[in-house]
C-alpha positions in Angstrom: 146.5 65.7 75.0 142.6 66.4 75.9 140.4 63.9 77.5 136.9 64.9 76.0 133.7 63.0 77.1 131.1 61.7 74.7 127.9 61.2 76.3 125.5 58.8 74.5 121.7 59.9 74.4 118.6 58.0 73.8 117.0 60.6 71.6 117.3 63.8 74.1 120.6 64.8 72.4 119.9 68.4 71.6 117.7 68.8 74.8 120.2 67.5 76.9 122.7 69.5 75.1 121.2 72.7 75.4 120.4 72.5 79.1 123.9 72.0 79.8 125.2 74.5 77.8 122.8 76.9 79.9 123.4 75.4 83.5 127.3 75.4 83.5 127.6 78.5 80.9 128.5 76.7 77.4 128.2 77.5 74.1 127.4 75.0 71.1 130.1 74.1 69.0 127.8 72.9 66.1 125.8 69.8 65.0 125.1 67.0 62.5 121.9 65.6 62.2 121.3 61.7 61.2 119.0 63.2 58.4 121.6 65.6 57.2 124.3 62.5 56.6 125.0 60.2 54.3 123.6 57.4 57.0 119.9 58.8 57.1 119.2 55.4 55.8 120.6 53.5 58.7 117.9 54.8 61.2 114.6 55.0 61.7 112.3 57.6 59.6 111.5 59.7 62.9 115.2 59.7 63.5 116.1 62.8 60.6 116.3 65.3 63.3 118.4 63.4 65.9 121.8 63.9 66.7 124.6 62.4 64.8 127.1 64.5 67.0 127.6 67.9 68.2 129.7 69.1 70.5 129.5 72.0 73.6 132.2 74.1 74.9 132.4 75.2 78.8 135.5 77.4 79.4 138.2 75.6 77.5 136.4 72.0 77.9 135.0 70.1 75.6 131.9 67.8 75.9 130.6 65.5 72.8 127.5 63.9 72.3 125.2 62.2 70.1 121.9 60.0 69.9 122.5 56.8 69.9 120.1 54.9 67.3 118.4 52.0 68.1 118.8 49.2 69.8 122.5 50.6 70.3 121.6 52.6 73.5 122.7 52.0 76.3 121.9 53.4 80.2 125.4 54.8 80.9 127.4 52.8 83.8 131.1 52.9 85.0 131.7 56.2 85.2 130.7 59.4 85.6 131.3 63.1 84.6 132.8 65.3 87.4 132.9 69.3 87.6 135.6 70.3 90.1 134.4 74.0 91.2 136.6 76.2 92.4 133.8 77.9 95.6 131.1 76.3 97.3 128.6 79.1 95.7 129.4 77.5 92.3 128.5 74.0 93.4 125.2 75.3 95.5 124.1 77.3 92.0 124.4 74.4 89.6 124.3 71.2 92.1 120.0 71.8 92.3 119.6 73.0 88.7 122.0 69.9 86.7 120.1 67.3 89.8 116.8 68.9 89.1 114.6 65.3 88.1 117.4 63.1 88.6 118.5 60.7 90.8 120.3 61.5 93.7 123.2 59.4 95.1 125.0 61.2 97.5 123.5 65.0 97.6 125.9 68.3 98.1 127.5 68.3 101.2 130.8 68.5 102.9 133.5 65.4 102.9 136.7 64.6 104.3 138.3 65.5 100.9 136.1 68.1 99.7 134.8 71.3 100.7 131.7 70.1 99.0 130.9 66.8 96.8 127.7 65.4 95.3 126.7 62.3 93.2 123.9 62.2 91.0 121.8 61.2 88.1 120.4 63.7 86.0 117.3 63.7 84.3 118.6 62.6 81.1 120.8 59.4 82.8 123.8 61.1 82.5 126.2 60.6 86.2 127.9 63.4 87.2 129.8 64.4 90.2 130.4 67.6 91.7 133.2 68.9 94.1 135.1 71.4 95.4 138.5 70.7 96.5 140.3 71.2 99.8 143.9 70.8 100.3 144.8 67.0 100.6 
């Protein structure tokens, strides 16, 4: 079984996409345009070149995504996206790049449970987490 996320965009798809694939080292799996489908007709004109879905891979992790037309969009809540690094350098490297714009919850820094942990925002809405695991 694989548990794959599928982040929802509001017309930053590819963008979005693209800068994740570059910050945490992934490589694009494909896409399918609304205009290139069969429901081209269910969004708006402007909408040909959004994303109907794609896909990124990092390592042997998956990540969908797509736009979602309007008025289906929706600011993502309840959850959140976590990388769990294996060294603090990896965490310091992508922490400031994948928070760069975004909102900052609980910046990097050292926990009782982790060797480093951050919450965040990015610029596109999507919540991530970062950490780097100690023994429990």
């Amino acid at each position: 079984m694989k548990i794959i996320p599928y982040l929802f965009f509001n017309g930053q798809c590819k963008e979005a996409l693209a800068f994740y694939s570059d910050v945490l080292g992934g490589k694009s799996l494909g896409e399918f345009t609304f205009g290139a489908s069969p429901m081209a007709h269910t969004v708006p004109a402007d909408w040909g070149d959004k994303i109907m879905h794609t896909a990124i891979q990092i390592g042997d992790q998956t990540i969908n995504a797509c736009d979602a037309p309007p008025p289906y969009y929706q600011q993502p809540q309840g959850f959140r996206v976590c990388i769990d690094l294996e060294t603090e350098a990896d965490a310091e490297r992508i922490y400031p790049l994948l928070s760069a714009g975004g909102k900052i919850e609980m910046p990097l820094q050292k926990t009782f449970w982790a060797k480093q942990f951050a919450m965040f925002d990015d610029r596109y809405g999507t919540k991530w987490m970062i950490n780097v695991s100690q023994p429990m």
